[in-house]
N, C-alpha and C positions, 0 to 999 in steps of 0.2 A: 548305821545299818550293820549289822554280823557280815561276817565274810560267806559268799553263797561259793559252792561250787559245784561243779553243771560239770554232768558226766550222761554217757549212756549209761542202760541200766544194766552193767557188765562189773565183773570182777577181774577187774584188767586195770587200766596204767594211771589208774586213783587210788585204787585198793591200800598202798604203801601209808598215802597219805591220810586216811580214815583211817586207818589201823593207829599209826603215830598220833592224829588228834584224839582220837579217843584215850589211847595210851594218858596223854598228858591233862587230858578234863577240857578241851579247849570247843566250846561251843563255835557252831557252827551251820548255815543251812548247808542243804546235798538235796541240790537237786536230780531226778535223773530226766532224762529229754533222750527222745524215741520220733521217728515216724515224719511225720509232716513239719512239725515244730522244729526238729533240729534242721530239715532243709531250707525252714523259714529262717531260722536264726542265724545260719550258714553263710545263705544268698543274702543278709543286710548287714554280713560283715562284722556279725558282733564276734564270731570265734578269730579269734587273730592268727593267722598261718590256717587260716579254715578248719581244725579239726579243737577235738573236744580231748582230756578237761581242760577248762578253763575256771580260775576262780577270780572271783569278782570282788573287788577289793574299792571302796570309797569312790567310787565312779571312773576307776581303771580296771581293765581287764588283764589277766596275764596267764598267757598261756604254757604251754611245755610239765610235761608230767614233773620231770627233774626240778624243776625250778616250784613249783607247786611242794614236790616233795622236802626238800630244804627251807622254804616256809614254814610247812607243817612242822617237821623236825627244831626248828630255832624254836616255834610258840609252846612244843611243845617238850621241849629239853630234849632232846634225843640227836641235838647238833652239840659236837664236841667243841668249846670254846678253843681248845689251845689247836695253834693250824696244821701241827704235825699231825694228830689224832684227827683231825676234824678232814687232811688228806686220806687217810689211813679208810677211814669211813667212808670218803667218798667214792676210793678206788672200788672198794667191796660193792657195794652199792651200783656201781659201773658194769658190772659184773652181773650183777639181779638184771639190770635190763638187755645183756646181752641173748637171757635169757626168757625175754618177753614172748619170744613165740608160743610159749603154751598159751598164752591171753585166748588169740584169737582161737587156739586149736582147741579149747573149752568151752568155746563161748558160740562160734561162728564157723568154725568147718565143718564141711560134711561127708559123707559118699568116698568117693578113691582120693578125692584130696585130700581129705582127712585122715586114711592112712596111709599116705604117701610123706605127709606131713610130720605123723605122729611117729614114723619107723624111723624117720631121718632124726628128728627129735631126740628120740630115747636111743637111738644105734650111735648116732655123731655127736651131738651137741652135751646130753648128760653123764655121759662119759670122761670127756673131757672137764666138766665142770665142777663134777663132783669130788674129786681129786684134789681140786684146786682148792677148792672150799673145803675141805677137810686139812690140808697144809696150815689154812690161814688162821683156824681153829687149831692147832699146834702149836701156833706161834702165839698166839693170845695167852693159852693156856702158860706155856713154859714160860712167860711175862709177865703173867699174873701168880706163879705160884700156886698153880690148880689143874687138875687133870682135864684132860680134852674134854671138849664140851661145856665147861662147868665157864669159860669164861666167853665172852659174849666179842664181836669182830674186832670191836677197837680197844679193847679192853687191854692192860698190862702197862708195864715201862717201857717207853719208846725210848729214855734216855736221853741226856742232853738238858740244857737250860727250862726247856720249851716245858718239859715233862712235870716240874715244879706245880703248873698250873692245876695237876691232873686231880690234885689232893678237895681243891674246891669249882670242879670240872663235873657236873650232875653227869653227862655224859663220858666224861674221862675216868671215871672207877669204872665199876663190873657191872656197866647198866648199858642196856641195849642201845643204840644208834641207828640212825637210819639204812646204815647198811644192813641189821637185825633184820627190820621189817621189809626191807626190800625183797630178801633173799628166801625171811617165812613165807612171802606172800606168792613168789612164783615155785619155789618148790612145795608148799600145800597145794596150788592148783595141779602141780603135776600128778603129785599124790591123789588127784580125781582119776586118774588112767591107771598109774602104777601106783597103786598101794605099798609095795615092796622097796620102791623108790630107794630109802637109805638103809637097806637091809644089808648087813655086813657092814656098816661106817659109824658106829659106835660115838664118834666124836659127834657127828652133825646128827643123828638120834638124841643124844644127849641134849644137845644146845636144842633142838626143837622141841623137848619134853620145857626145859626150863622157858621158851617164847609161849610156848600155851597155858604154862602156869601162872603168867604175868595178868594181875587181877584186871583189868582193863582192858584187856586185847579183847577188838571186836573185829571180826571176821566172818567167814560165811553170812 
């Protein structure tokens, strides 16, 4: 049987990993489950740690968005073989889910929590992040021998033994990782609120002009 994976019908904390399988060609069902169905399936225990996605794998289940997303990513080359690059990515990546809260605040807020949510959001959190994420796009760049932006999170010379790998590493040259799709995937949804989002940051404009250009990215 194909691998099925059973999500609400949200653009939230699957999204990374339907981006990445489509990316790589890697068939797959998607399901999405709503309403009564997901409390039946809830209450018989088939979601493990109770909550959704979950994908279904030869008569095992496995839960956890992150652990779904590094599946996707291995099947679908966007995991960095050598374990320096393939940390380097993960770290980034670490970072997209820190900034999961737009999910629900696009999806599921409403009324004064939702902008109570959304000022704290864009006043504290993309503030801070944004900076951070334009550094590590600098650092790519100046390792790769290419202006900001042009090089993708784990992309460049890390240096050392390990970095040899990087030459026959699909993910280890200038090709997106799953940190890429992590970080398109919560700052596009933020971009539902603030259009303006990366206005003045040149580097991560850049790098999100080159992730929408990538002939297989499926989104929206």
């Amino acid at each position: 049987a194909r691998p099925r994976l059973v999500y609400l019908p949200f653009r939230a904390m699957a999204e990374t990993s339907r981006m990445m399988l489509a990316q790589g060609g890697v068939e797959y069902d998607d399901e999405a489950i709503w309403g009564a169905e997901f409390q039946r399936r809830k209450q018989s225990g088939a979601f493990p740690w109770g909550k959704t996605p979950v994908l279904e794998l030869a008569g095992r289940t496995v839960a956890q968005s992150g652990a779904i997303a590094r599946w996707s990513a291995r099947l679908a080359g966007c995991y960095p073989s050598d374990p320096a690059r393939a940390a380097l990515a993960d770290s980034v990546y670490e970072l997209g889910q820190e900034l999961c809260t737009i999910n629900p605040l696009v999806n599921c807020y409403t009324g004064s929590g939702f902008e109570r949510i959304r000022n704290h959001y864009f006043s504290d959190v993309m503030p801070q992040a944004l900076p951070q994420l334009e550094r590590e796009l600098e650092r790519a760049a100046a390792a790769s021998s290419l202006r900001p932006g042009e090089a993708f999170f784990a992309s460049g010379n890390l240096g050392g033994v390990a970095d040899e790998a990087a030459v026959e590493d699909g993910a280890g040259a200038n090709q997106p990782s799953l940190a890429d799709f992590n970080i398109f995937h919560h700052l596009d949804n933020a971009q539902l609120l603030e259009p303006d989002l990366l206005h003045g940051r040149p580097a991560l404009e850049r790098w999100q002009e080159r992730m929408l250009a990538l002939p297989r990215l499926l989104f929206r």
